[in-house]
C-alpha positions as CSV (number, residue, x, y, z in Angstrom):
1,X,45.4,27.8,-20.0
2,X,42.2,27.7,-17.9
3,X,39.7,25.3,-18.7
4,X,36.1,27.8,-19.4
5,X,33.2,26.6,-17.0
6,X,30.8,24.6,-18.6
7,X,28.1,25.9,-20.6
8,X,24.7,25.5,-18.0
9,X,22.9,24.8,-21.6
10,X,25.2,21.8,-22.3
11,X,24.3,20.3,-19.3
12,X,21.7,16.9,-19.0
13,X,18.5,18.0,-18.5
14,X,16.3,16.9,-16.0
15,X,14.0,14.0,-16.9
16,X,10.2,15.1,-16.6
17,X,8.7,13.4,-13.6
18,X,4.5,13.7,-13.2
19,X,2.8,13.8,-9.7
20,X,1.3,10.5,-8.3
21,X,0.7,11.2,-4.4
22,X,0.0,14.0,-2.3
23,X,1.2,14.8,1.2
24,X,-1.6,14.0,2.8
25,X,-1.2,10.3,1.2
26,X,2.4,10.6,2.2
27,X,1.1,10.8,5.5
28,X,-1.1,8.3,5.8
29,X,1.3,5.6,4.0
30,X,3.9,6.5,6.9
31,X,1.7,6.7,9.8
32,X,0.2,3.3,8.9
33,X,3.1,1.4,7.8
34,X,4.7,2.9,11.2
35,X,1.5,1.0,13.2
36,X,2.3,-2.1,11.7
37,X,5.8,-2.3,12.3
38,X,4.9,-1.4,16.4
39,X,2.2,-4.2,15.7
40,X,4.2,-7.1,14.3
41,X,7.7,-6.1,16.7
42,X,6.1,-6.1,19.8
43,X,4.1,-9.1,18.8
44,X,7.3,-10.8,18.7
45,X,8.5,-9.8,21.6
46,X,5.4,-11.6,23.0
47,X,5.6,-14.8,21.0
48,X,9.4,-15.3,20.7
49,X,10.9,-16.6,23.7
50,X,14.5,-14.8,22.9
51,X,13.0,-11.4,21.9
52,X,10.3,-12.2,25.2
53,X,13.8,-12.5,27.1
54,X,15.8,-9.7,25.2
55,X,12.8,-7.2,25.9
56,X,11.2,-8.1,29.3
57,X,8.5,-5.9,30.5
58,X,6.0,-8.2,28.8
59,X,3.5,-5.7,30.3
60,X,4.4,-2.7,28.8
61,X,4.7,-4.9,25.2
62,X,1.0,-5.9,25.7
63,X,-0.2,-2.5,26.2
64,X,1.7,-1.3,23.3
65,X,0.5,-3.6,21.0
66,X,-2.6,-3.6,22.1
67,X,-3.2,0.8,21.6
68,X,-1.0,0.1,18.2
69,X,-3.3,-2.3,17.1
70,X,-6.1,-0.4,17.9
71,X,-5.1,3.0,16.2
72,X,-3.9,1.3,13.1
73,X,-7.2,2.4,11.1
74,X,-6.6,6.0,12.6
75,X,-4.7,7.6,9.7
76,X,-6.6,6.4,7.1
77,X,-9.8,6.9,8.4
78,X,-8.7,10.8,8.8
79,X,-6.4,10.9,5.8
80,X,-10.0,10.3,4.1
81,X,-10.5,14.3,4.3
82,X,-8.0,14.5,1.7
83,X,-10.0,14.6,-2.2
84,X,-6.7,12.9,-3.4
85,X,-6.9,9.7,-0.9
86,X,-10.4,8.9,-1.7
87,X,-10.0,9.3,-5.4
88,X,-7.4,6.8,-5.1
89,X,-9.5,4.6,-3.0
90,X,-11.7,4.7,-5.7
91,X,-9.3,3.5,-7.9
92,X,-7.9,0.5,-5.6
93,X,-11.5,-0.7,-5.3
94,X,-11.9,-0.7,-9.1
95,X,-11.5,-3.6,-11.5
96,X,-11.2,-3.5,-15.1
97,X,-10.2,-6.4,-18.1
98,X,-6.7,-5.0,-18.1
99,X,-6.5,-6.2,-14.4
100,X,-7.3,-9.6,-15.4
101,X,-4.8,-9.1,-18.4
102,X,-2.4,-7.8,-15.9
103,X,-2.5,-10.7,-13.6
104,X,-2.0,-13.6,-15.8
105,X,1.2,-11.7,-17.4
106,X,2.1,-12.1,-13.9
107,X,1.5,-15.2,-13.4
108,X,3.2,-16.4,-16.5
109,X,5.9,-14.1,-15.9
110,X,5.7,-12.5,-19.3
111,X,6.0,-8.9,-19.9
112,X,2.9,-6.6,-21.3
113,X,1.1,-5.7,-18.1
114,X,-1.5,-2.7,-18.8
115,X,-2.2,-0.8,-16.0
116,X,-3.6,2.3,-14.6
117,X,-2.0,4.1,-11.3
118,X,-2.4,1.0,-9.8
119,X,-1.8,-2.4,-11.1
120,X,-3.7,-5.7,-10.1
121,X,-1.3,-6.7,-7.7
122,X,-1.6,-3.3,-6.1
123,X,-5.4,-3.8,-5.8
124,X,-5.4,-7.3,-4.4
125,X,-2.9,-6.1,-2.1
126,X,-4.9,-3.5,-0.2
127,X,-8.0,-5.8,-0.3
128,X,-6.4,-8.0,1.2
129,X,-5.0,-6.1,4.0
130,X,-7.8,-4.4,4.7
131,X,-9.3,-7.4,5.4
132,X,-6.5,-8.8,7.3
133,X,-6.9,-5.7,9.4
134,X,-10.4,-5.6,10.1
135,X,-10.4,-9.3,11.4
136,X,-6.8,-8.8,13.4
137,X,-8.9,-6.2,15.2
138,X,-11.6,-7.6,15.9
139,X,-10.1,-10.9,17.1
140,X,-7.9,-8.9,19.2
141,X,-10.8,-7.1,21.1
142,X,-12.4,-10.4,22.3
143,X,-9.0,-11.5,23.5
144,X,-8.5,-7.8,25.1
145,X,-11.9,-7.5,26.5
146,X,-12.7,-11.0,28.3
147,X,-15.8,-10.3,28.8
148,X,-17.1,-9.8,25.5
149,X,-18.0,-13.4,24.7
150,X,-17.6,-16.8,25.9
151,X,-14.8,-19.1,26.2
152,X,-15.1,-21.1,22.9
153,X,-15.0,-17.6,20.9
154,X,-12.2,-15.9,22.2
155,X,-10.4,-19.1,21.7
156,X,-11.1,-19.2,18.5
157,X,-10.3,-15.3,17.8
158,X,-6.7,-16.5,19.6
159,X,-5.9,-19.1,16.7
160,X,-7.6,-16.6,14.0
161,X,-5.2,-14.2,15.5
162,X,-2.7,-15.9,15.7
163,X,-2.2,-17.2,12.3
164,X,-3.5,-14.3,10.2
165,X,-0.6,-12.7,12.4
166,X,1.8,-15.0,10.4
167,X,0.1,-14.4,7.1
168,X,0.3,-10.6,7.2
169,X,4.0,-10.8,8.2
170,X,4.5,-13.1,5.4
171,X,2.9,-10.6,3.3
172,X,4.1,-7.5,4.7
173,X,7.3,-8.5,3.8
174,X,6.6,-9.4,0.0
175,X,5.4,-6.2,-0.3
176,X,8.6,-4.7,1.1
177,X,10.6,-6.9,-1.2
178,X,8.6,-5.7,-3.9
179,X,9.2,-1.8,-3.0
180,X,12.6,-2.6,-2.4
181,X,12.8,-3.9,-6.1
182,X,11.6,-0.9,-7.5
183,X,13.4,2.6,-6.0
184,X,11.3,5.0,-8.6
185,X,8.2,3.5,-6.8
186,X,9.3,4.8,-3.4
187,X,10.7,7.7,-4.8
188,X,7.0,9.2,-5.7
189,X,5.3,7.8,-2.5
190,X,8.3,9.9,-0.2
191,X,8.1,12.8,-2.9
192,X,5.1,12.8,-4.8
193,X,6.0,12.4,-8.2
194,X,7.7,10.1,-10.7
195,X,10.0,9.7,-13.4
196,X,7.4,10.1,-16.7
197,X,9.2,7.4,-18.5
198,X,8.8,4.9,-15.6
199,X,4.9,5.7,-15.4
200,X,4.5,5.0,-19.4
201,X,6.0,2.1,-18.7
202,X,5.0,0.2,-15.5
203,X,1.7,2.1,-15.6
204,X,0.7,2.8,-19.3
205,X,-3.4,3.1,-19.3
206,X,-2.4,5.7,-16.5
207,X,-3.2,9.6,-16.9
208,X,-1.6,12.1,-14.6
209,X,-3.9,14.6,-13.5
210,X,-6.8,13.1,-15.8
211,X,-9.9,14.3,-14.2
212,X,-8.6,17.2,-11.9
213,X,-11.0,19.8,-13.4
214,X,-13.9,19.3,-10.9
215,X,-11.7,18.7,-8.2
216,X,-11.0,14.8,-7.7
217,X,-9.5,13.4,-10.9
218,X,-11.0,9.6,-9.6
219,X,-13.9,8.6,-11.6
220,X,-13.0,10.2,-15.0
221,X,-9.3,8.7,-14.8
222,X,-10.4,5.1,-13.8
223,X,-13.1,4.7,-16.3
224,X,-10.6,5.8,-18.9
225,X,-8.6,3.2,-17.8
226,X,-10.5,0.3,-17.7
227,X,-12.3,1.4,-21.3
228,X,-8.4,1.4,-22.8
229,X,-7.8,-1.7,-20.9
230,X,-10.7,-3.1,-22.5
231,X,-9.6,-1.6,-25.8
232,X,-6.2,-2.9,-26.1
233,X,-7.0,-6.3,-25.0
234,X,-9.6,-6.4,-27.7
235,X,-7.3,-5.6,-30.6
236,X,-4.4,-7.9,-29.1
């Protein structure tokens, strides 16, 4: 006898997932992350002899790394049309107590990490590249452009450039470990939204969509967090 066709009302529902990025953040993440790769390949291909040998046209890797370099701020400085972005801007540029709490869980590698939509290590992250970024380019203009200063400062923009190079490779790739380590996290920045259960949990003083009635969603939903941050640290 014929097995019926499962009932469509026995089946597992789908788990609730919550929206964390927007396209236009999509965007920018890829187009940026896309730079830097061009950046740190082709700057290997002018520092490593075997890659320098692989590749050739040492030329055409200059150039390319030089107009990579240069564009990197690109997206984000037009992605900054987009309401969403510059909320969360506001958030990575936003410290609470729970940030403090956060980091010396970390540190101590103990669990009971409060934060918002983004956690401490989030935040020191994209201060720090930022950073890394602004000097990379503006070392890399006085060694472009010869004739910008003397010989004692581009000579010390080469060894600035040089080893912050190394340092945001070294970096770069922890934070690629780190997204590697956790696929629900790149899930939501290549789709937009995330499994509910994984934002209570890795992100708890977090509220989706907290804020959105006038249009941003930033300053309402970071002060919240940073007051329950406060709060729970208090009373632990």
């Amino acid at each position: 006898m014929p097995r019926p066709p499962e009932s469509r009302t026995g089946a597992t529902p789908a788990r609730p997932r919550v929206p964390r990025f927007t396209p236009a953040e999509h965007r920018v993440h890829r187009a940026t992350a896309t730079l830097m790769a061009v950046c740190v390949l082709t700057a290997g291909c002018l520092y490593l002899p075997f890659l320098a040998e692989l590749v050739g046209r040492r030329h055409l890797m200059v150039t390319v790394h030089e107009w990579s370099g240069i564009l990197l701020p690109v997206p984000l400085l037009l992605g900054l049309g987009s309401r969403a972005l510059r909320a969360d801007l506001t958030r990575l540029n936003r410290y609470g107590p729970h940030d403090r709490q956060w980091l010396r869980a970390a540190l101590r590698r103990r669990g009971g990490r409060p934060a918002g939509k983004f956690n401490a290590g989030q935040k020191l992250y994209a201060a720090w590249i930022a950073g890394a970024v602004l000097v990379m380019l503006g070392t890399g203009l006085l060694m472009w452009f010869t004739g910008l200063a003397p010989l004692v400062w581009r000579t010390g923009a080469t060894f600035v450039h040089d080893w912050l190079a190394l340092a945001v490779i070294i970096v770069i790739a922890g934070h690629v470990w780190k997204a590697y380590g956790d696929p629900e996290s790149r899930r939501g920045l290549r789709t937009g939204s995330v499994d509910a259960q994984w934002a209570r949990r890795e992100h708890p003083l977090w509220v989706p969509g907290e804020g959105k009635a006038d249009g941003d969603g930033d300053d309402g939903g970071e002060a919240g967090e940073s007051a329950d941050g406060a709060g729970r640290q208090d009373t632990a």
